[in-house]
N, C-alpha and C positions, 0 to 999 in steps of 0.2 A: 871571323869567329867571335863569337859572344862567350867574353870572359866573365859575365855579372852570374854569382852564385843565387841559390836558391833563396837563402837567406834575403837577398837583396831586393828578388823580386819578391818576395812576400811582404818586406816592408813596403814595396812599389803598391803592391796591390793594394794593400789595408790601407792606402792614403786613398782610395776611389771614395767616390758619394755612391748614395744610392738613386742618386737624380731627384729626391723628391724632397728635397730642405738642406742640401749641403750634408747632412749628417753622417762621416763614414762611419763605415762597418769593417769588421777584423777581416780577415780573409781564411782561409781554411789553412793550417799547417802543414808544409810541404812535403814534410817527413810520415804523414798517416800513408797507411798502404793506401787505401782506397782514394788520395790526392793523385799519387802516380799514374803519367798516362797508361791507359791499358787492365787498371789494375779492375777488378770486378767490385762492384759494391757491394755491401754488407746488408742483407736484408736482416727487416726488423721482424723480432719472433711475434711471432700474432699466438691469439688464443687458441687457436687450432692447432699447432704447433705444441703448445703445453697442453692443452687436453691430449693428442697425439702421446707425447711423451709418459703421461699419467697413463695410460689404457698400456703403454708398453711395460709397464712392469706387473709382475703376474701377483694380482690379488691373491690368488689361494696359498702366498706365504704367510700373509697374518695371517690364515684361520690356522694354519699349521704351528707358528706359535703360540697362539692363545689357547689351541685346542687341549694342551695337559691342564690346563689350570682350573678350563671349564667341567670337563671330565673327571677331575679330582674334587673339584665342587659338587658335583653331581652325586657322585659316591659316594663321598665322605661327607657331605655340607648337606645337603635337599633330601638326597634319599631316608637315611635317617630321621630327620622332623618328619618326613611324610610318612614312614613306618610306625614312630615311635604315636604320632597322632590318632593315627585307624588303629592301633593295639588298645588306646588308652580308653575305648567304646568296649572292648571284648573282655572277658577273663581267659586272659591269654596264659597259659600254662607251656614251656616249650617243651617238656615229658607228657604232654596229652594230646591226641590227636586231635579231638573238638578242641573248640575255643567259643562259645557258646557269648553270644550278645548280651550285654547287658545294659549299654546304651549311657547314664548318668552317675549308674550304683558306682563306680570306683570315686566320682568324683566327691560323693555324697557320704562313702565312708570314709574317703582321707578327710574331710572337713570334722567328722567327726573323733578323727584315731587322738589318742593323747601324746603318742609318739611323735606324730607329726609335728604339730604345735610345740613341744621339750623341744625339734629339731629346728624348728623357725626360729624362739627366742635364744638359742647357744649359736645358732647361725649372727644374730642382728649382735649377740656380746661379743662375739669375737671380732665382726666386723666395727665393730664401733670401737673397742679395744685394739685394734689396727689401725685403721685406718683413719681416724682422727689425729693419732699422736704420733703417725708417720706425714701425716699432710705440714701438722707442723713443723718436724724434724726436715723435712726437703724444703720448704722453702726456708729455714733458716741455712741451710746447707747452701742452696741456691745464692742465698744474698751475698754468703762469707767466699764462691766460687768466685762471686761476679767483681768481686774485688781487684782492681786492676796493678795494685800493691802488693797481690799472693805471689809467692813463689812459686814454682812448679806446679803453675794450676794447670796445666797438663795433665800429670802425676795424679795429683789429684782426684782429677775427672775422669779420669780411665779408671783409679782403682775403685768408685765407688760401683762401678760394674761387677766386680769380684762378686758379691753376697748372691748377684742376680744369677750367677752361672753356676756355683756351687748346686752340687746335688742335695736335693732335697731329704734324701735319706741319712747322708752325712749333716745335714744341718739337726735333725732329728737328734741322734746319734749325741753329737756336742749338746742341744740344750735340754733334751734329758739326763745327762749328768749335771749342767748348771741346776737344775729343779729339781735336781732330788733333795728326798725328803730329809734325810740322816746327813750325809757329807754332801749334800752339793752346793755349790759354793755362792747361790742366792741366797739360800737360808746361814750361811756361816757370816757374811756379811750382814745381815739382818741380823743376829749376835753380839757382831762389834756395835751396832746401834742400841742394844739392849733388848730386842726381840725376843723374851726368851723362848717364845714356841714357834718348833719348827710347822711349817707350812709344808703339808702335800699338795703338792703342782697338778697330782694326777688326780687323785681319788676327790678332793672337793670340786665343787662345781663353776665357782668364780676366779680362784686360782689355778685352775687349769682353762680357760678362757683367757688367764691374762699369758700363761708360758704359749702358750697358742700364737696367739697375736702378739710376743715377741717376738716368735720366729718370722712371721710372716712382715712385722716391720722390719728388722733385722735385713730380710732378701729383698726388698722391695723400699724401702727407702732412697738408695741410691740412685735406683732407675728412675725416683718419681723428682729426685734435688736433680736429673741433669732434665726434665722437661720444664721444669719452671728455671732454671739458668736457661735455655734457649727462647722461654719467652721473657724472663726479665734480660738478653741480650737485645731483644729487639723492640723494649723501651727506648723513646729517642732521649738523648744527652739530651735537648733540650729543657725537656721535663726536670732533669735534673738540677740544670743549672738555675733556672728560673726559681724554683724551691730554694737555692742555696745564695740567690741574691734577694731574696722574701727574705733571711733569713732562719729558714728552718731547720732545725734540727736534725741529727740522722734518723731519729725516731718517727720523726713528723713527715721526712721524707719518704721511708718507709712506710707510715702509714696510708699518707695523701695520694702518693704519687705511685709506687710500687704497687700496693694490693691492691689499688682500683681497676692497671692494669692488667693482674692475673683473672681477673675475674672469669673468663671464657676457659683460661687453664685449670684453675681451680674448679670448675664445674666436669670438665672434661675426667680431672683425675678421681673426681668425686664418681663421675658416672661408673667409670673402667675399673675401679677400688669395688662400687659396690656388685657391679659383675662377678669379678674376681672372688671378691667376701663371701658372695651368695657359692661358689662353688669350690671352698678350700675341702680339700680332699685328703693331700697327702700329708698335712701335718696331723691332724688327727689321729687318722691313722696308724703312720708311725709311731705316733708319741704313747699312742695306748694300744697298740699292737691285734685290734679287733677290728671288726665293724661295724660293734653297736654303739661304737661310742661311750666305751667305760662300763664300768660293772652296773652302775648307774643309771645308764646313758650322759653323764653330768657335759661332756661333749661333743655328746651327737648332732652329728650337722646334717643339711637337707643332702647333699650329695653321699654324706658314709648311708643316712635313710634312704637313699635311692638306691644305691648298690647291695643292701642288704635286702631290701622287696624285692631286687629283681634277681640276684644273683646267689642268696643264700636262701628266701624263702621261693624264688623260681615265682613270684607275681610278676609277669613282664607288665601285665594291664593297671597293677597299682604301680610300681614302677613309675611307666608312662604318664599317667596321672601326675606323681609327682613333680616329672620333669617337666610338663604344660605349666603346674604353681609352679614354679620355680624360675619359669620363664613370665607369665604374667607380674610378680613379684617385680620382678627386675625391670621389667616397662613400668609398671606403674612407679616407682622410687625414681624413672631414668626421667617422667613425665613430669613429678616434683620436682625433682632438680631445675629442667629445664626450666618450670614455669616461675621458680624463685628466681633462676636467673636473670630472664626476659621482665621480671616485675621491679629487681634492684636496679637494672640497666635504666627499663623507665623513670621513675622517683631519679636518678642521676641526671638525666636527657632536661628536668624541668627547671 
């Protein structure tokens, strides 16, 4: 009877050569099933095999999920440009049965209306009264976030969400009491600094542009301090320390090192700000409780001027109109941006 364990013969074995230089080889471990006399070997999976397996699972689940998104794109997303485009050719009236071609006429009197034009340049005041001194305000937000020294930067970072969720109507609400004219309590502070006339927020044309775009810095500040905290998280330390063994300063680090990096985010928030700018709706509104944009019009914007051609004076075809400028606007600003970007990037690169 042969008492030598398995163990034993596999160190026997792994001392053999392979006949051709003395040089042994391990031998296969006696504990694998497929060692065992009897046991069946393990075939190796071939491509046929995975192609096989791929063809067994039934394609027509993705189109079954993707199919709400495309559908609701369709409706909601295509259908609409493609409508709103073949109206913007017609004088489209939706209480009259013709609609009678007119081919360039809407585009040729909106270039000439004076309304339009009051509605682009209180469109570019509010947006530049926005979103300039909100771009500042987040990334200083951003930098004081990114502080590894904050307390509760948790706390923090979640509540600056708050402004963005708030309804719009209640934000309305709140800074049209701040901006009133008698007791509200911008002009009561303007007082303690010796201001002594009070400002209407509403009825002039430049101070109701600035109560405007504080609301809209106000909601939108926050959301724009946490994407520049997620791209200044994902500057490397190295950068950092390198600056801080130069000797530079917090400022110089800041300047050097930080803002060269936002440069792709800053374009990004610039591009999405001036989308956004180009189509502020509901604070206007609110805030002066019409759609012409004040007794004036001192804050009519391109979107309260769209909804009133289409929906108080029933012009679908000037309307539409509008909403193609509105849309060119926005590319052509989206195409400057882009090309300052791509021009500062180079002058860096040399």
């Amino acid at each position: 009877m042969n008492n030598t364990s398995p163990v034993a013969d596999a160190s026997q074995t792994s001392g053999n050569s392979n006949g051709r230089g003395g040089r042994r080889t391990a031998a296969p471990s006696p504990w694998r099933a497929d060692a065992q006399p009897g046991a069946p070997r393990k075939r190796k999976k071939t491509s046929r095999d995975e192609a096989g397996s791929i063809r067994a699972l039934n394609p027509g689940w993705g189109y079954i999920f993707t199919a709400p998104f495309f559908i609701m794109f369709l409706i909601f997303g295509l259908a609409p440009v493609v409508y709103s485009t073949y109206i913007a050719f017609f004088n489209w009236d939706p209480l009259e049965l013709e609609h009678p071609f007119v081919g360039l006429d809407n585009f040729a009197l909106l270039l000439d209306d004076g309304q339009f034009w009051m509605a682009v340049g209180n469109t570019f005041s509010i947006w530049f009264f926005s979103t300039i001194p909100a771009m500042i305000m987040s990334i200083g937000l951003a930098a004081i976030l990114r502080n590894p020294n904050l307390r509760g930067a948790t706390f923090w970072r979640t509540i600056l969400l708050v402004p963005n969720i708030t309804s719009v109507l209640a934000i309305a609400i709140i800074f049209g009491q701040l901006f009133g004219r008698d007791f509200g309590l911008i002009n009561l502070m303007l007082d303690i600094f010796g201001f002594d006339r009070h400002i209407d927020w509403i009825t002039e044309q430049i101070p109701s542009h600035i109560a405007i775009a504080t609301m809209i810095t106000w909601r939108w500040v926050g959301y724009n301090s946490l994407i520049f905290l997620a791209a200044m998280l994902a500057i490397p330390n190295e950068l950092y320390e390198s600056a801080s063994l130069d000797g530079a300063s917090k400022w110089q680090t800041f300047r050097y090192v930080t803002l060269p990096q936002l440069r792709n985010t800053i374009t990004f928030v610039l591009i999405v700000g001036t989308i956004g700018g180009l189509q502020v709706f509901a604070e206007p509104l609110t805030l002066g409780g019409n759609f012409n944009g004040g007794d004036s019009r001192q804050f009519s914007t391109l979107t309260l001027f769209l909804y009133e051609q289409a929906f108080v004076n029933n012009k679908w075809g000037y309307a539409a109109a509008v909403g193609i400028m509105i849309t060119l606007i926005v590319l052509v600003i989206s195409a400057i941006n882009f090309w300052l970007t791509r021009r500062i990037a180079s002058e860096d690169s040399k």
